[in-house]
KOLLUM-683383 format. One record per residue: residue number from 1; residue in three letters; x, y, z of N, C-alpha, C, CB in turn. Coordinates in steps of 0.2 Angstrom, whole numbers, plus 5000, padded with zeros to 4 digits. Atoms other than C-alpha are relative to their C-alpha. Glycine has a CB too. Example, Ala and Ser with C-alpha at 12.3 -4.5 7.8 and 13.67 -1.06 7.14 Angstrom:
 drenmi dose  nxx  nyy  nzz caxx cayy cazz  cxx  cyy  czz cbxx cbyy cbzz
      1  ALA 5004 4994 5000 5062 4978 5039 5004 5006 5000 4995 5000 5006
      2  SER 4996 4994 4999 5068 4995 5036 4996 5005 5003 5002 5002 4993
//
This chain:
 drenmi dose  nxx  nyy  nzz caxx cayy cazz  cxx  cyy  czz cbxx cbyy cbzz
      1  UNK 4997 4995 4995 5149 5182 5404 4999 5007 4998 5008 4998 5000
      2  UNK 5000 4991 5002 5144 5201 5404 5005 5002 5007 4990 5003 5001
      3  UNK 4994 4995 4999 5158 5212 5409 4997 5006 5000 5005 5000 4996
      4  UNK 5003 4993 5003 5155 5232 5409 5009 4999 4995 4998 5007 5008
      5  UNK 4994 5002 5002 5170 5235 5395 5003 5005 5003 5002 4999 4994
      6  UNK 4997 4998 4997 5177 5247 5406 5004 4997 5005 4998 5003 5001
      7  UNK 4996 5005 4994 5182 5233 5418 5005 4996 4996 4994 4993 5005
      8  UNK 4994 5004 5004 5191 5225 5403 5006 5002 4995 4998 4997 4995
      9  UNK 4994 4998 5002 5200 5237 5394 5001 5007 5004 4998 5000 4991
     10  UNK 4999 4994 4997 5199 5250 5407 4997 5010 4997 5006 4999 5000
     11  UNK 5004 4994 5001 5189 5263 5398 4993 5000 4996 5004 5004 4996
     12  UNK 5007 5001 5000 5171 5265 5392 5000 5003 4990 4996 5006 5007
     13  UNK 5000 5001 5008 5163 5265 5374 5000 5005 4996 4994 4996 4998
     14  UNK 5000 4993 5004 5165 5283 5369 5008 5000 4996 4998 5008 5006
     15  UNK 4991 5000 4999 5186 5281 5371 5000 4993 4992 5005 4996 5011
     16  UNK 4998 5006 5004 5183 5262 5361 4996 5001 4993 4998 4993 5005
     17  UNK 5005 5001 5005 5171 5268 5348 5004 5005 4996 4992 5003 5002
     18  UNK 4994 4996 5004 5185 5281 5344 5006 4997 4999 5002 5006 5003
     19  UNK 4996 5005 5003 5198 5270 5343 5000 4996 4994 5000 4998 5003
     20  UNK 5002 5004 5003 5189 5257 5334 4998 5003 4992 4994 4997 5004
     21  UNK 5000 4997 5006 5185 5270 5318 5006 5003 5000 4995 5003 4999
     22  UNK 4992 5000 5001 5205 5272 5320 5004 4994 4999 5004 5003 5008
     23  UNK 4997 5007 4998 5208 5256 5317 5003 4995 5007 5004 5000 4996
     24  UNK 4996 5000 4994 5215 5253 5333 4997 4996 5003 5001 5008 5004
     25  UNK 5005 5003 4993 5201 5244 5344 4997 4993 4997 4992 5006 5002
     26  UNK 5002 5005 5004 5194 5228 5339 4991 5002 4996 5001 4993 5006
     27  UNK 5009 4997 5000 5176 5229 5331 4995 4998 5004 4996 5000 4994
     28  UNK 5008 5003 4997 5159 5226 5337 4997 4997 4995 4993 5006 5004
     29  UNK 5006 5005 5004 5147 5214 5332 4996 5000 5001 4999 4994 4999
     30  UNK 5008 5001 5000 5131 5210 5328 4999 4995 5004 4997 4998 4994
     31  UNK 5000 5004 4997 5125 5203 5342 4992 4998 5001 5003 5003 5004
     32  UNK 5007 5001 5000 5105 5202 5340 4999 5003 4998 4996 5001 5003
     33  UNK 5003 4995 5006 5093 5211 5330 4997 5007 5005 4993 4996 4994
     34  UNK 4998 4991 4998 5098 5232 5332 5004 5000 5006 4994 5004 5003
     35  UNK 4994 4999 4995 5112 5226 5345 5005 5000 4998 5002 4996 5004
     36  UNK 4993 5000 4999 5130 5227 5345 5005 5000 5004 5000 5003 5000
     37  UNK 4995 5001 4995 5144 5223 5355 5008 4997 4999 4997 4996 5003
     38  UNK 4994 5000 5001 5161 5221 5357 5003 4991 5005 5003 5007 5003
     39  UNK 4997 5005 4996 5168 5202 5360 5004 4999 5006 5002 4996 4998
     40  UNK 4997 4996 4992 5174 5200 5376 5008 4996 4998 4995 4996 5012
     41  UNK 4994 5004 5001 5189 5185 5369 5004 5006 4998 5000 4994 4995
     42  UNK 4997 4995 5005 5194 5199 5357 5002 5005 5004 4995 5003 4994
     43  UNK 4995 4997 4999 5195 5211 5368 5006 5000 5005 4998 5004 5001
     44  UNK 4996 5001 4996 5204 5202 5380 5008 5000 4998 4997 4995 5002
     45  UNK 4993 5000 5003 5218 5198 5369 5004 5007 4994 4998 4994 4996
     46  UNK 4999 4995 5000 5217 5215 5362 5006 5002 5006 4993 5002 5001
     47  UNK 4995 4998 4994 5223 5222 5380 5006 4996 5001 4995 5000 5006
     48  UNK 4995 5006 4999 5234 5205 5381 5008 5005 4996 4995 4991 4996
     49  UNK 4992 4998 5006 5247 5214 5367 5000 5008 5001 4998 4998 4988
     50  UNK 4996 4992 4998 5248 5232 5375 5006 4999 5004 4994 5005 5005
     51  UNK 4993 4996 4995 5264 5239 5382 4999 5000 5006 5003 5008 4999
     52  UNK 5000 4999 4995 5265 5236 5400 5001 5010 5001 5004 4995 5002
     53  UNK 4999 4992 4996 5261 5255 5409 5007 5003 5001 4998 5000 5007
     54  UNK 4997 4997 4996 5277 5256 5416 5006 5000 4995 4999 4998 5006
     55  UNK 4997 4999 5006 5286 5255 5397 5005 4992 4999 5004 5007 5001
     56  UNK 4994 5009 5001 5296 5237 5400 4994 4997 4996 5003 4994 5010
     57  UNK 5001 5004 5002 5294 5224 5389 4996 4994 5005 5005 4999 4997
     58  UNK 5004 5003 4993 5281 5211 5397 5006 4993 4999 4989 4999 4999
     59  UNK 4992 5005 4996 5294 5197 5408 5006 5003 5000 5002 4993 4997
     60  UNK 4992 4998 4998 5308 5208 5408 4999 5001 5008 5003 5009 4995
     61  UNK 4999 5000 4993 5312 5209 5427 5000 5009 5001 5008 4994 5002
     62  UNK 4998 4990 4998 5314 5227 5439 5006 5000 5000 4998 5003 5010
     63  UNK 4994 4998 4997 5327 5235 5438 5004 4997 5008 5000 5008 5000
     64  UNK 4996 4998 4992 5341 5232 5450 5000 5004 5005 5005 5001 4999
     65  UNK 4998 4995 4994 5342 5241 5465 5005 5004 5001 5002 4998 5006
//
């Protein structure tokens, strides 16, 4: 499955490449000889354990009305 990884973690490899030497991003691998690349499981479950946007815990319900 090829993805662009902006379609998976919502930003492109300059933002993830700076992260990733912040510890922060998952790494890339060796994907062929002189390739590199970022697994797509990894980063999925990466993005899976962020903070929802909107600061709630993920399944806490909307506020009341």
């Amino acid at each position: 499955m090829k993805e662009d990884l902006h379609e998976v973690v919502g930003f492109g490899p300059v933002k993830a490449a700076r992260l990733e030497r912040a510890g922060k991003f998952p790494p890339r691998r060796q994907i062929g000889p002189g390739r590199v690349g970022w697994v797509y499981e990894e980063l999925v479950e990466w993005a899976r354990r962020l903070p929802p946007a909107d600061g709630r815990m993920r399944g806490e319900k909307d506020p009341a009305p």
